[in-house]
C-alpha positions, 0 to 999 in steps of 0.5 A: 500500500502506498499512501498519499499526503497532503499539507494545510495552507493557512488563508486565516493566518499562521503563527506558533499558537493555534489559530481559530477558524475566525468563527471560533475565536473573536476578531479584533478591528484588524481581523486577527484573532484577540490575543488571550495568551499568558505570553502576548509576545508569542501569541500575537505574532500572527504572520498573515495569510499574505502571498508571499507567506502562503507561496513559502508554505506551498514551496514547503509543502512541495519540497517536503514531498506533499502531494497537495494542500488543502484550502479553506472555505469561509468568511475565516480565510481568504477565498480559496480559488483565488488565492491557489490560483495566484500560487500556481506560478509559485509551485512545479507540481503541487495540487490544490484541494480547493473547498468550496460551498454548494449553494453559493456558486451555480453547478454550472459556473463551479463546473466552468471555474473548475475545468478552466483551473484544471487547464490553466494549472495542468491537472492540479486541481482537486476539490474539497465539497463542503456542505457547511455545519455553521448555520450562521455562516451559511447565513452570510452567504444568503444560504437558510436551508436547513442542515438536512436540504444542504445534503440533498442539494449538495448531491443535485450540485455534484449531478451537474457538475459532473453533466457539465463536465461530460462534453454533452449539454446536460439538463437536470431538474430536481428540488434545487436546481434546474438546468438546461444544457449545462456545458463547459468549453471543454471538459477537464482532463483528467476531471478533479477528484471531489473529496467530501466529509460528513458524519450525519445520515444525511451525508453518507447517502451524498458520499456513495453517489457522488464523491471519490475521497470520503474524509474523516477528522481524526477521531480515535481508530475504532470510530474511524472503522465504523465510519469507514465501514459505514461509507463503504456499504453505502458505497457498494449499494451504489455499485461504486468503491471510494478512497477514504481519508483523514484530516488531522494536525500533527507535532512530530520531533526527534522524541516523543517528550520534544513533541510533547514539550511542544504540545504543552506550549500550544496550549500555554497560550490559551487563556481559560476565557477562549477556550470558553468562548471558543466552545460556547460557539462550536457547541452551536454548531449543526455539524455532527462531526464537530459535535463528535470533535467536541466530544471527544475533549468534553469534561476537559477543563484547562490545566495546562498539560497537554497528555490530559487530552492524549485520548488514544496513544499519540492523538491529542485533542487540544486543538479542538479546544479554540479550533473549529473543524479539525479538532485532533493531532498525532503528537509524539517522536516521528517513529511514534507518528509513523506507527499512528499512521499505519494504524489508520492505513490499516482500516483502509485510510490511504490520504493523510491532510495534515497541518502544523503550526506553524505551517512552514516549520512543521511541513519540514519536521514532518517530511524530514521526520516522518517521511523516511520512517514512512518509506522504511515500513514501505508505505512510500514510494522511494525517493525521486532522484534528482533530475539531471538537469538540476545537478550542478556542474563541476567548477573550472 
């Protein structure tokens, strides 16, 4: 088995404490997150999501070996289709997991965005479908269905999409949508692949029909099988097969106490106040895989040790605590790591999204850590030899 992994690009911002999604953490009048650390030094310098960062992160990303990176969607964070698209130029090969929102574009306007980005970026584009858990959030967009409907016109928009993209005029009429002639100016080759994440009843049915990669966040093994198990028989219903994946954090270091080490001072920056609010908002959500994210933390009150929400060996769920969505990180030496790695792959992950903070730093830890120890077990590729043509020649 070989896996594949993919990295985070932090349109909200990046820094050395953990950034809220924007819905998670209050904003100040500049737009970043109010500050509540006991060491201000530390948690205020936020770098922002400028291009010239997120260029760095992406180059970090492709040089550590990550296949793609995944963008956020939501008033939190810049907009996800321009700013991978300014990054294109930036990278040689890296992909763009771009997340967008069903419901705030038309089918056929996403179907076009996405075959003339596949062109335009020689077929690095893959997309990140989400149906949206915030109802608040949905509601700045001009979007007030309920959480059931947004699935259900979540599958009428993947139908049309994909008509669109068939290279024949397209009609559909259903509940949500109806088009005719739905086209692009030439269909997407190869067309992107939609990954897609949902815990709900009304999720996994849109998961069977529709999708290629089905996500989890990271919640211990034993949930992960039964959501992996859960998808898939709905899958082969269908008569189709999906690739499963996971979204989870990660502190990787030369030893498992430098890791732990680092976890604890992630969360010396919180201040018992955001983590209150933050969970006081999150507890609102519709979401049904926050509600198991916040689960998983729920009784924690805050003392300032991070193996208290070690909640399986090496998953840690402290991010949770301020972060919004991804709630969960695999903590430890970078053999550590590696073993948690291959006990997902055993239940039948093969997509690992990871991220970091900070971003730039971490994608090194892992793939300079991580990455070697993964190829020893077998479970990566070997090492691409340098090209020729980049080999320096001998002087004189």
């Amino acid at each position: 088995m070989t896996l594949t992994f993919h990295w985070f690009l932090p349109t909200s911002g990046d820094g050395r404490a953990i950034i809220g999604r924007g819905h998670s953490v209050p904003l100040g009048s500049d737009g970043h997150p109010v500050p509540h650390a006991a060491d201000g030094a530390a948690a205020t310098a936020i770098r922002p999501p400028d291009i010239d960062y997120l260029a760095q992160v992406a180059q970090a990303a492709e040089r550590n070996g990550f296949e793609g990176v995944l963008t956020p969607t939501g008033t939190h964070c810049e907009d996800a289709w321009l700013v991978t698209a300014a990054l294109i130029r930036e990278t040689q090969r890296l992909k763009f997991l771009v997340a967008f929102r069903p419901g705030v574009t038309s089918p056929t306007l996403s179907a076009q965005m996405a075959a003339t980005y596949q062109r335009i970026s020689r077929g690095r584009l893959m997309l990140n479908v989400v149906t949206g858990g915030q109802a608040d959030e949905q509601r700045r967009f001009g979007d007030h269905l309920p959480h059931d409907e947004r699935y259900r016109r979540t599958g009428e928009f993947l139908s049309i999409v994909r008509g669109a993209w068939s290279g024949v005029p397209y009609d559909f009429r259903g509940d949500y949508y109806q088009v005719e002639g739905a086209t692009v100016m030439a269909p997407p080759e190869p067309p992107p692949d939609v990954y897609f994440g949902g815990s709900s009843p009304a999720a996994g049915p849109v998961a069977a029909k529709h999708v290629d990669v089905y996500l989890t966040w990271g919640e211990p093994p034993a949930q992960v099988a039964e959501k992996i198990a859960w998808i898939r028989d709905l899958a082969a219903a269908e008569g189709r097969t999906l690739r499963f994946g996971i979204r989870l954090h990660v502190i990787t270091r030369d030893s498992a106490r430098e890791a732990w080490a680092e976890a604890d001072k992630l969360l010396s920056y919180l201040h018992p106040a955001e983590v209150e609010h933050a969970q006081q908002v999150l507890a609102r959500s519709e979401s049904v895989g926050q509600q198991r994210m916040r689960e998983l933390h729920e009784g924690f009150r805050h003392s300032g040790a991070a193996t208290d929400l070690e909640i399986y060996p090496n998953l840690w769920a402290g991010v949770g605590l301020v972060r919004g969505g991804a709630g969960t990180a695999l903590v430890g030496s970078h053999a550590e790591v590696a073993d948690r790695i291959e006990e997902y792959a055993a239940l039948g992950i093969t997509e690992f999204i990871f991220s970091g903070y900070p971003h730039l730093e971490e994608a090194y830890w892992f793939g300079e850590g991580v990455r070697p120890e993964l190829r020893r077990r077998g479970l990566l590729a070997p090492a691409v030899a340098p090209s020729p043509q980049l080999a320096l020649s001998p002087s004189g």
